[in-house]
VOGU-3710 file (C-alpha; in Angstrom, 3 decimals, decimal comma):
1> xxxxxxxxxx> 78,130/121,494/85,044  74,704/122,420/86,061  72,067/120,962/83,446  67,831/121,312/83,176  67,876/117,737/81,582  69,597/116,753/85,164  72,176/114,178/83,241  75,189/115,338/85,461  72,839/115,182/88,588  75,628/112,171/89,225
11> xxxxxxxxxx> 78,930/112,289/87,109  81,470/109,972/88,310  85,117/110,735/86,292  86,840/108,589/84,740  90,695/108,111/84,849  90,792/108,857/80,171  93,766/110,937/79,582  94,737/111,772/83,340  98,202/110,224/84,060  100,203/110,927/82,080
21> xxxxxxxxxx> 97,824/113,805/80,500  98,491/113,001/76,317  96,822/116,449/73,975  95,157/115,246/71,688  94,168/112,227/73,319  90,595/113,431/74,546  89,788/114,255/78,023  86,429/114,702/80,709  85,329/111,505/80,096  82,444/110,837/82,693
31> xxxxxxxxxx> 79,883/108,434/84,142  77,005/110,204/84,149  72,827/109,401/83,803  71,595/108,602/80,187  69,275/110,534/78,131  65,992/109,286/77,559  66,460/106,673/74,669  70,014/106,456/75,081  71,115/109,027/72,532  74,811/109,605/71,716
41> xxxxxxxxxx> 76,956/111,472/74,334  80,591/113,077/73,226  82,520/109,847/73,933  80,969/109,679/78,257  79,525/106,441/79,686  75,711/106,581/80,240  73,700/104,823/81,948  69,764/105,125/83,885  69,178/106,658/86,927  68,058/103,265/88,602
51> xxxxxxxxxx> 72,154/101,302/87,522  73,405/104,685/88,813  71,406/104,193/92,141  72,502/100,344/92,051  76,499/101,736/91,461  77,399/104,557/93,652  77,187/102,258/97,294  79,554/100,029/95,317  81,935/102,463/95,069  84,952/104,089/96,428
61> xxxxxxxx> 87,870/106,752/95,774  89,822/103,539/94,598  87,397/101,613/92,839  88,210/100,187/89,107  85,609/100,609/86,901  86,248/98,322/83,439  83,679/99,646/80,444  83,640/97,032/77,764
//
């Protein structure tokens, strides 16, 4: 998932569509670093670099993220 715009420099997966796996459903949804201005992504959370730097010590393999 190598980028020049560095947006998946960070990409933190989220648990859409995993278990049980549903086609149709969508799937790859990530956490991953905005584009400048916040443009659209194809259905990913984005955020800045700075709440990404603020998130990932927060973290862990069992952490619950909630996006509202």
């Amino acid at each position: 998932m190598t980028r020049d715009d560095r947006l998946y420099d960070v990409v933190v997966v989220l648990d859409h569509n995993q278990r049980p796996r549903v086609r149709g459903a969508g799937s790859a949804i990530f956490l991953h670093i905005a584009r400048e201005g916040f443009s659209p992504t194809q259905g990913c959370v984005a955020i800045t670099p700075e709440a990404m730097r603020r998130l990932l010590p927060r973290l862990s393999r069992h952490a619950r993220l909630i996006i509202a």
